[in-house]
MDAnalysis code that builds the backbone (N, CA, C; Angstrom):
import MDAnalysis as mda
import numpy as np

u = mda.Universe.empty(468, n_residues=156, atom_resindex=np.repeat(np.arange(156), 3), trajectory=True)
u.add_TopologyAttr("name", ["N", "CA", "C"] * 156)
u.add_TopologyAttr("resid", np.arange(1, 157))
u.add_TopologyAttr("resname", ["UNK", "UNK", "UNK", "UNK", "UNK", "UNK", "UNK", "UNK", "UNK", "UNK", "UNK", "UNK", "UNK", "UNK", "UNK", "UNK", "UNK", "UNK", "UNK", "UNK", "UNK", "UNK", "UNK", "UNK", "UNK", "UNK", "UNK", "UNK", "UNK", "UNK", "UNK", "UNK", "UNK", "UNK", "UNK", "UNK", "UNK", "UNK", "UNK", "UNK", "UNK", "UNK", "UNK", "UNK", "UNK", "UNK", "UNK", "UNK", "UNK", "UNK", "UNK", "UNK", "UNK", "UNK", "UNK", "UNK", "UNK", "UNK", "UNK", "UNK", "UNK", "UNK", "UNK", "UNK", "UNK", "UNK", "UNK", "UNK", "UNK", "UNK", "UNK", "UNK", "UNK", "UNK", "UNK", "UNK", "UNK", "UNK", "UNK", "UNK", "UNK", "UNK", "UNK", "UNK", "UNK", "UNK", "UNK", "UNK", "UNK", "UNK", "UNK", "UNK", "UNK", "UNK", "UNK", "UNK", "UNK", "UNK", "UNK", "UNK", "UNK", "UNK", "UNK", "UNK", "UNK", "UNK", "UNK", "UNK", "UNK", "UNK", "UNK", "UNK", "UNK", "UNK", "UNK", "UNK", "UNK", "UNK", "UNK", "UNK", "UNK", "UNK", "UNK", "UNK", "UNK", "UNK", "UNK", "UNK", "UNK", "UNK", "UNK", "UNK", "UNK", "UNK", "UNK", "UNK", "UNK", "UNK", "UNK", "UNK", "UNK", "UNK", "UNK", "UNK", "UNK", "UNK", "UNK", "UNK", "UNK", "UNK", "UNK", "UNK", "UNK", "UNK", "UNK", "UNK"])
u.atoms.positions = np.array([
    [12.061, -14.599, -32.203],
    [12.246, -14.526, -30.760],
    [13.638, -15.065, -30.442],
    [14.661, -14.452, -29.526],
    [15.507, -14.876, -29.124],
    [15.680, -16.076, -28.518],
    [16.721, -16.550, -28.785],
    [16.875, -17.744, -27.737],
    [16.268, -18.153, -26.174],
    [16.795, -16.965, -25.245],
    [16.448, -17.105, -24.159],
    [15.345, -16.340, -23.990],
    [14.459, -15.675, -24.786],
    [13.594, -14.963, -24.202],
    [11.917, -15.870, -23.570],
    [11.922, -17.210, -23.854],
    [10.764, -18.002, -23.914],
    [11.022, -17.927, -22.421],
    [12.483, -18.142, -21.985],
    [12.533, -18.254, -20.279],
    [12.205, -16.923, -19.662],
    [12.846, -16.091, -19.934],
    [11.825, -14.788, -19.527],
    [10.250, -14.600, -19.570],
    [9.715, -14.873, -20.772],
    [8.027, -14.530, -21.018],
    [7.581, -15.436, -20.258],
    [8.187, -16.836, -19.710],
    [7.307, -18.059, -19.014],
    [7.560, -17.380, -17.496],
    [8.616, -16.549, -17.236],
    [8.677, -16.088, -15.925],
    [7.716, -15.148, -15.722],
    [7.436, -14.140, -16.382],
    [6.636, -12.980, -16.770],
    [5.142, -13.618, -16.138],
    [4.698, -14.707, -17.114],
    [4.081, -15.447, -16.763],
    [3.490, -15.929, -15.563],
    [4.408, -16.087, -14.855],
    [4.694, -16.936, -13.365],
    [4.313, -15.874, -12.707],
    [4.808, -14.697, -12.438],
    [5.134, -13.669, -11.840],
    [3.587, -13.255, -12.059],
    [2.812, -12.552, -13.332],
    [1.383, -12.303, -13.904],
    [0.239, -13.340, -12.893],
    [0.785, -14.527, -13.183],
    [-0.430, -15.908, -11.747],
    [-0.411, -15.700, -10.894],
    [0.925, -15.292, -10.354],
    [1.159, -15.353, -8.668],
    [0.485, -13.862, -8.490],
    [0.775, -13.115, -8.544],
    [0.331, -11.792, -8.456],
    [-1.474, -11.532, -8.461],
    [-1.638, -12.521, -10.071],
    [-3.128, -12.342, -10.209],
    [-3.752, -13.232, -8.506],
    [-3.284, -14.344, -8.244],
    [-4.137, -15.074, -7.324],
    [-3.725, -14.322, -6.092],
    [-2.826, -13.746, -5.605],
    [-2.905, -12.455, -4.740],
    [-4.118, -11.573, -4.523],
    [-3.910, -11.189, -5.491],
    [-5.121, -9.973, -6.102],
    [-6.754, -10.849, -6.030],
    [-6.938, -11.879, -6.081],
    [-7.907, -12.560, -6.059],
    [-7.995, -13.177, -4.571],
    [-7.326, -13.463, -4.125],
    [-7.870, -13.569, -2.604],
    [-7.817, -12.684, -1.708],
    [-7.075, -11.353, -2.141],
    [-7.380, -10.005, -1.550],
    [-8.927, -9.812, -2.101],
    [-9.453, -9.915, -3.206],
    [-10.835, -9.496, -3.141],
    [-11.919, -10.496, -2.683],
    [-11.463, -11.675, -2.842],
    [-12.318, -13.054, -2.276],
    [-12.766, -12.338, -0.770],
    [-11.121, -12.056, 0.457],
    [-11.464, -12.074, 1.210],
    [-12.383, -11.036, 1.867],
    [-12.287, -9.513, 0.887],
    [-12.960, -8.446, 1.401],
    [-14.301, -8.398, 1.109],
    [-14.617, -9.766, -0.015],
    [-16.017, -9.184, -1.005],
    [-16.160, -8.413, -2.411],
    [-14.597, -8.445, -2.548],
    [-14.481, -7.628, -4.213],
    [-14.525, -8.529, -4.886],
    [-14.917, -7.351, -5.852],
    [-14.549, -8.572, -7.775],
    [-13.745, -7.903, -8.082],
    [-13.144, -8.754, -9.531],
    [-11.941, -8.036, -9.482],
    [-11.876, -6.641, -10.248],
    [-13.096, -6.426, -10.379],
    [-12.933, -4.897, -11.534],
    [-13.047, -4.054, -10.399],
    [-13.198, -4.210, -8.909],
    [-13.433, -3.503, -7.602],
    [-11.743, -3.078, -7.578],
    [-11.125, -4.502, -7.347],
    [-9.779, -4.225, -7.040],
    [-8.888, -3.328, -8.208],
    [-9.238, -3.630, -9.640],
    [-8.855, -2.595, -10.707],
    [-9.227, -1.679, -9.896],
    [-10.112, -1.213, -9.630],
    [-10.385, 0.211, -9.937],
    [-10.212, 0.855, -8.499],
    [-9.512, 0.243, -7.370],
    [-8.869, 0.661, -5.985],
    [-7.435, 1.068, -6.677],
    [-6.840, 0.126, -7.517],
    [-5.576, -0.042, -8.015],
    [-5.551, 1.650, -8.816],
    [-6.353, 1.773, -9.594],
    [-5.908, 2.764, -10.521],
    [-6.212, 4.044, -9.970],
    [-6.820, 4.688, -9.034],
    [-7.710, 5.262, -8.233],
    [-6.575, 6.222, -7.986],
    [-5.587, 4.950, -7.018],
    [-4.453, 5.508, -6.438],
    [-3.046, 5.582, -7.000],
    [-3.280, 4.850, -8.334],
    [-2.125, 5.125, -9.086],
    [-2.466, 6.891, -9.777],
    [-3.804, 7.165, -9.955],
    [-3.738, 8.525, -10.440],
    [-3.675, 9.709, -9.398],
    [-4.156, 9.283, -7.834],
    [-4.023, 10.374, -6.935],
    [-1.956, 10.295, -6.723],
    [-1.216, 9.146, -7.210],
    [0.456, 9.341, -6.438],
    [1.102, 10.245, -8.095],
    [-0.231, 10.091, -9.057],
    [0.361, 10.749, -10.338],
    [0.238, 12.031, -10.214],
    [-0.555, 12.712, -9.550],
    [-1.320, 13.824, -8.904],
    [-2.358, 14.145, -9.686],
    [-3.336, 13.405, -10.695],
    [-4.016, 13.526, -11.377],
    [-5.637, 13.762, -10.904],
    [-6.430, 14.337, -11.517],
    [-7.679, 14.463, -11.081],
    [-8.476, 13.155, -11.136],
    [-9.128, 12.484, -9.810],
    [-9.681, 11.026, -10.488],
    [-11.116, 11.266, -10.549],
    [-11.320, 11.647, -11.696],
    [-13.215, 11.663, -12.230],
    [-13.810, 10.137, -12.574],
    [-14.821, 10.107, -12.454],
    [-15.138, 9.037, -12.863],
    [-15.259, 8.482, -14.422],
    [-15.336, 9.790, -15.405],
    [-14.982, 9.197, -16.840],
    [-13.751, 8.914, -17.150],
    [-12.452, 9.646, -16.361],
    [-11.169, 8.843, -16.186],
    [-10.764, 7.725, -15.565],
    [-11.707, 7.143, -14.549],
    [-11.551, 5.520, -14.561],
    [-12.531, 4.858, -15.295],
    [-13.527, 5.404, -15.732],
    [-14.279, 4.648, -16.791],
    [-13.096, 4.408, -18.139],
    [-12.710, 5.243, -18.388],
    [-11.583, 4.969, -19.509],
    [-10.459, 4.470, -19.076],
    [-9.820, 4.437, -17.913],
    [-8.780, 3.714, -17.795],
    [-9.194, 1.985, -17.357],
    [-10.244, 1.552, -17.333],
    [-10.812, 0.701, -16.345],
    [-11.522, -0.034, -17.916],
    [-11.651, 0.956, -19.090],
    [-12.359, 0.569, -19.851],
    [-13.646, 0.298, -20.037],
    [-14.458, 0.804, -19.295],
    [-16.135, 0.959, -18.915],
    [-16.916, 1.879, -19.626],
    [-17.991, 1.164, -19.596],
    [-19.465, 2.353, -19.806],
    [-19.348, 3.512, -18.540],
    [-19.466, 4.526, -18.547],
    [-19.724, 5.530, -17.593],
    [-21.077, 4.900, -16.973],
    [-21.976, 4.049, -17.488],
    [-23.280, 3.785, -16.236],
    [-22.629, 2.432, -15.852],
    [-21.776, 1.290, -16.078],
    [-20.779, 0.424, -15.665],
    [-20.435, 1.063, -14.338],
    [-19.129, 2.345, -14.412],
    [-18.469, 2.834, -13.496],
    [-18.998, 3.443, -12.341],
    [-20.355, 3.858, -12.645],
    [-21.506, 4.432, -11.848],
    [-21.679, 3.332, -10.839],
    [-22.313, 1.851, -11.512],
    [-22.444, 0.731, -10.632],
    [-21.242, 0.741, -9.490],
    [-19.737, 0.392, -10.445],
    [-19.248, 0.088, -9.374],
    [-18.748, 1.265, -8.702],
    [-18.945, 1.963, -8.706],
    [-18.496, 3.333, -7.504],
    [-19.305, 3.222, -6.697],
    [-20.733, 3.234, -6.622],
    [-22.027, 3.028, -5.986],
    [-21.353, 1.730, -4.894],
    [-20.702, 0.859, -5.605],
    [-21.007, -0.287, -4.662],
    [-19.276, 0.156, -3.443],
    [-18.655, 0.807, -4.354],
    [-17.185, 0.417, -3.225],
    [-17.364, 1.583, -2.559],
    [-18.372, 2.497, -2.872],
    [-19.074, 3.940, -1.850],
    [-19.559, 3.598, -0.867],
    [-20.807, 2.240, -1.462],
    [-21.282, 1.843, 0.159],
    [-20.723, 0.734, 1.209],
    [-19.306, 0.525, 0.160],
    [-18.804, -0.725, 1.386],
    [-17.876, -0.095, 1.802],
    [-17.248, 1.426, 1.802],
    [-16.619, 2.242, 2.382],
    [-15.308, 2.665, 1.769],
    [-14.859, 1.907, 0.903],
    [-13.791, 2.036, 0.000],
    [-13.371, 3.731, -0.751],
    [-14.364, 4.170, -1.028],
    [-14.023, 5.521, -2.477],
    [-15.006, 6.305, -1.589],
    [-14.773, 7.480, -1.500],
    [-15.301, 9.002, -1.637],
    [-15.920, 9.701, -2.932],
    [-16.743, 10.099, -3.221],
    [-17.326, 10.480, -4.215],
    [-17.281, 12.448, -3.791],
    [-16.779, 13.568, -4.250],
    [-17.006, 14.840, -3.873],
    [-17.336, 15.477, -4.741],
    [-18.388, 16.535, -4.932],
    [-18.517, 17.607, -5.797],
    [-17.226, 18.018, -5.696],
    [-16.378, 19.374, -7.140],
    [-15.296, 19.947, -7.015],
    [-15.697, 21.107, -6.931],
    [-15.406, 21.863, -5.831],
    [-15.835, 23.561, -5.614],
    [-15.598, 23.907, -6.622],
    [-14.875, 24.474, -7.537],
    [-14.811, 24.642, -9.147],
    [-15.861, 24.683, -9.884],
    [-16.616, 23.678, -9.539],
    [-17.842, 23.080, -10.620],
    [-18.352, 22.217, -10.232],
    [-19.393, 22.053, -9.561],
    [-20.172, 21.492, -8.714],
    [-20.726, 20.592, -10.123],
    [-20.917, 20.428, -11.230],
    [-21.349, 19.270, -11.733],
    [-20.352, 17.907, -12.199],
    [-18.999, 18.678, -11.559],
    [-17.830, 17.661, -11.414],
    [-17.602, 16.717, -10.090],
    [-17.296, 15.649, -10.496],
    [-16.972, 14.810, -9.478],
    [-15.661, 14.164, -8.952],
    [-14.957, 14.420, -8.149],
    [-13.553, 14.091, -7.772],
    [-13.865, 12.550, -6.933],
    [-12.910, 11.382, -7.292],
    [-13.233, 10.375, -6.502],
    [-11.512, 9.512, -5.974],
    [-12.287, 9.885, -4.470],
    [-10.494, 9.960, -3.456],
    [-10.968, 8.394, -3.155],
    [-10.020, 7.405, -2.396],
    [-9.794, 5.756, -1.702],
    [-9.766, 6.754, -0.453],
    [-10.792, 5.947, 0.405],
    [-10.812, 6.166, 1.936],
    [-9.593, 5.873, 2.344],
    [-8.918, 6.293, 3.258],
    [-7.578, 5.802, 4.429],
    [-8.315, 4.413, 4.645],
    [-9.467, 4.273, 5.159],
    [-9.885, 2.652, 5.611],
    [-9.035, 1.881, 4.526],
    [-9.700, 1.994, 3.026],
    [-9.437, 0.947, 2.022],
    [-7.948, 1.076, 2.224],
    [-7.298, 2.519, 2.362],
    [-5.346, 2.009, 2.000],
    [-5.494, 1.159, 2.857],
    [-5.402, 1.438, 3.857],
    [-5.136, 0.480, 5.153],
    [-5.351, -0.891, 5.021],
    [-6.352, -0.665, 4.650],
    [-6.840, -2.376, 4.250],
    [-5.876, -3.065, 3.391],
    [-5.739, -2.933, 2.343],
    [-4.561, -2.670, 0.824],
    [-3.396, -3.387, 1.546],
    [-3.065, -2.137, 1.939],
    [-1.717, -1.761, 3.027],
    [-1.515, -3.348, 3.541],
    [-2.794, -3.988, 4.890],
    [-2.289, -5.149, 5.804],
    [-2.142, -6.524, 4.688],
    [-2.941, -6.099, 3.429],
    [-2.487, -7.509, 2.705],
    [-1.228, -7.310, 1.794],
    [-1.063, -6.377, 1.140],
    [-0.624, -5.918, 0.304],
    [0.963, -5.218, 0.544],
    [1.278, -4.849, 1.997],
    [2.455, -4.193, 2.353],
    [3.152, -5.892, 1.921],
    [3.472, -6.862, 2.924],
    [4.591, -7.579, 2.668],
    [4.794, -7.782, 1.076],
    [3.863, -7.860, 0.391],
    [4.336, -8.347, -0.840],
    [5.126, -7.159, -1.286],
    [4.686, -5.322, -1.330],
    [5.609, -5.170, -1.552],
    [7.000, -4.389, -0.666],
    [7.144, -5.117, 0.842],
    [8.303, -5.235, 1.464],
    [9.310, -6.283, 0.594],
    [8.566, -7.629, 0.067],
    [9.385, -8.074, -0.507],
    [10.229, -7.749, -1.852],
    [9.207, -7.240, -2.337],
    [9.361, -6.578, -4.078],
    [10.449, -5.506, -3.577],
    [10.599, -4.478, -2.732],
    [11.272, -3.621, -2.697],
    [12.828, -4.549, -1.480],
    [12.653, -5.395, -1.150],
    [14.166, -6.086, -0.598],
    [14.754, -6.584, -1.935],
    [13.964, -7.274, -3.078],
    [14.602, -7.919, -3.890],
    [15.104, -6.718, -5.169],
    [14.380, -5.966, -5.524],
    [15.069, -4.563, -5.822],
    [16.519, -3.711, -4.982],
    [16.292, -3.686, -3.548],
    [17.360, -3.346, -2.906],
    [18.978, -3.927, -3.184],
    [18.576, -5.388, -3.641],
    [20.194, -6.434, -3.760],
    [20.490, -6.219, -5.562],
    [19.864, -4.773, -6.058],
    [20.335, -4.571, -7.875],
    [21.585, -3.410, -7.470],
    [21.953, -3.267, -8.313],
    [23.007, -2.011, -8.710],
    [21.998, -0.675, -8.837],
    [22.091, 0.460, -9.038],
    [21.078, 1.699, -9.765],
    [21.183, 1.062, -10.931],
    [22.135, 0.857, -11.594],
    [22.576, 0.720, -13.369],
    [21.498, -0.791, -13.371],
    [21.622, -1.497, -12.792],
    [20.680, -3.006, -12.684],
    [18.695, -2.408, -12.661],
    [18.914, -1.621, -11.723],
    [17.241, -1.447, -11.380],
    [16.881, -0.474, -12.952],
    [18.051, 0.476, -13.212],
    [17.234, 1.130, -14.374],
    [17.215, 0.000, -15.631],
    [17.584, -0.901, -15.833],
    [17.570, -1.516, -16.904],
    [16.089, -2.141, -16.794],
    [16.007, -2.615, -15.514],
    [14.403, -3.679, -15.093],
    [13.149, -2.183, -15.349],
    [13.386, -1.223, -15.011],
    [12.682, -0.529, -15.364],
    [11.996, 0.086, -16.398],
    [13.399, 0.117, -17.594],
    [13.232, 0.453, -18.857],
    [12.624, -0.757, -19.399],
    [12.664, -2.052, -19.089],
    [12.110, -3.574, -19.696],
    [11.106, -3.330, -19.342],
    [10.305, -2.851, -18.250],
    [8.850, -2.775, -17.447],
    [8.041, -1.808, -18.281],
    [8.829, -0.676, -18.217],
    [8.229, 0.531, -18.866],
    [7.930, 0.018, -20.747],
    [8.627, -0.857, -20.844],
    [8.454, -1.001, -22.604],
    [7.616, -2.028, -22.697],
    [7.247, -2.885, -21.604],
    [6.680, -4.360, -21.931],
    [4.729, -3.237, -21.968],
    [4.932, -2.539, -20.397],
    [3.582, -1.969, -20.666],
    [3.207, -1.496, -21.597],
    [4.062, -0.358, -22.219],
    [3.896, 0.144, -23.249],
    [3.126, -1.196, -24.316],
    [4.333, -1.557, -24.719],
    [3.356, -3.006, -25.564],
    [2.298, -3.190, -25.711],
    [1.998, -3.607, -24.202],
    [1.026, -4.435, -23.542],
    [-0.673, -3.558, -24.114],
    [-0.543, -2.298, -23.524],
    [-1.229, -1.476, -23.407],
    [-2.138, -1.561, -24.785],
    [-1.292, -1.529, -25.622],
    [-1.973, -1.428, -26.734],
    [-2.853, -2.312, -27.355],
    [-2.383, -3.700, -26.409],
    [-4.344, -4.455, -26.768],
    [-3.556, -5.064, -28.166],
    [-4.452, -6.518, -28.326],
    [-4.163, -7.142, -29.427],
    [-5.093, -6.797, -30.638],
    [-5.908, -5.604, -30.871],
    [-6.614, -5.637, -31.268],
    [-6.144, -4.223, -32.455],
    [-5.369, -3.535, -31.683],
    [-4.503, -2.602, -32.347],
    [-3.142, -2.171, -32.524],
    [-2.390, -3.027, -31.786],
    [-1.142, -2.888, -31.232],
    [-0.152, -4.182, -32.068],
    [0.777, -4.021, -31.063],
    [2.273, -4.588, -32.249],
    [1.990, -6.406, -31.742],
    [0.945, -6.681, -30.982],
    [0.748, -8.163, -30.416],
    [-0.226, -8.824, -31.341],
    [-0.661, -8.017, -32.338],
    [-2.228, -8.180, -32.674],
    [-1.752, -9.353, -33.857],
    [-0.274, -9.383, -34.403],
    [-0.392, -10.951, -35.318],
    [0.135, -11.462, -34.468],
    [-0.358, -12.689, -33.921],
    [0.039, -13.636, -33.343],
    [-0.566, -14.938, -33.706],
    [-0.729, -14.840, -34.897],
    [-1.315, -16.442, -35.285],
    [0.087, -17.136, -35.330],
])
């Protein structure tokens, strides 16, 4: 490990808490857990990807049993959060959209943080923001792969 990189990963760090206890009193205050708020999070990261969101694709991105993902769709269905639709296509398919309520909701806790994230991005160069990007894009990458199969997995 490089010299300075311990000050980076302890920031990483910092940044990972603050964020997580965000994310935790956004669901404290609505009544979520946090595999609720995962799965608001990824919902709409696959409808801005333009992707189809089925429920065995957030069961796998979410990492679930398909009767897991069943539960919690059931529950953020009846607290108004997710849409559940047959797909005219194939009526034994299921498309699952975030109500406007839930953005909205999202939105009143969730906009300033990222008004701020996007002011402190605004004061980079382009050449500055693509570098933070390419570091972001490679740390996930990493990340993704789980210590169980991936390049993190010796860490004794």
């Amino acid at each position: 490990m490089r010299e300075d990189a311990p000050g980076t990963v302890h920031r990483l760090r910092a940044l990972t808490v603050l964020l997580d206890q965000h994310g935790g009193a956004f669901a404290a205050q609505h009544g979520l857990g946090g595999t609720d708020v995962r799965a608001l999070i990824a919902l709409l990261d696959m409808e801005r990807a333009g992707v189809d969101a089925s429920p065995t694709r957030l069961a796998r991105e979410l990492r679930l049993t398909t009767a897991s993902t069943t539960v919690l769709l059931d529950r953020l269905e009846r607290a108004g959060h997710v849409r559940r639709t047959a797909r005219t296509d194939d009526r034994r398919r299921v498309d699952v959209t975030v109500t406007d309520a839930a953005k909205q909701l999202g939105w009143t806790f969730f906009g300033p943080l990222i008004t701020a994230t996007r002011a402190v991005l605004d004061e980079r160069t382009a050449a500055e923001r693509a570098v933070i990007d390419r570091f972001l894009d490679d740390l996930v990458t990493a990340l993704e792969a789980g210590p169980e199969d991936g390049p993190t997995r010796d860490h004794r």
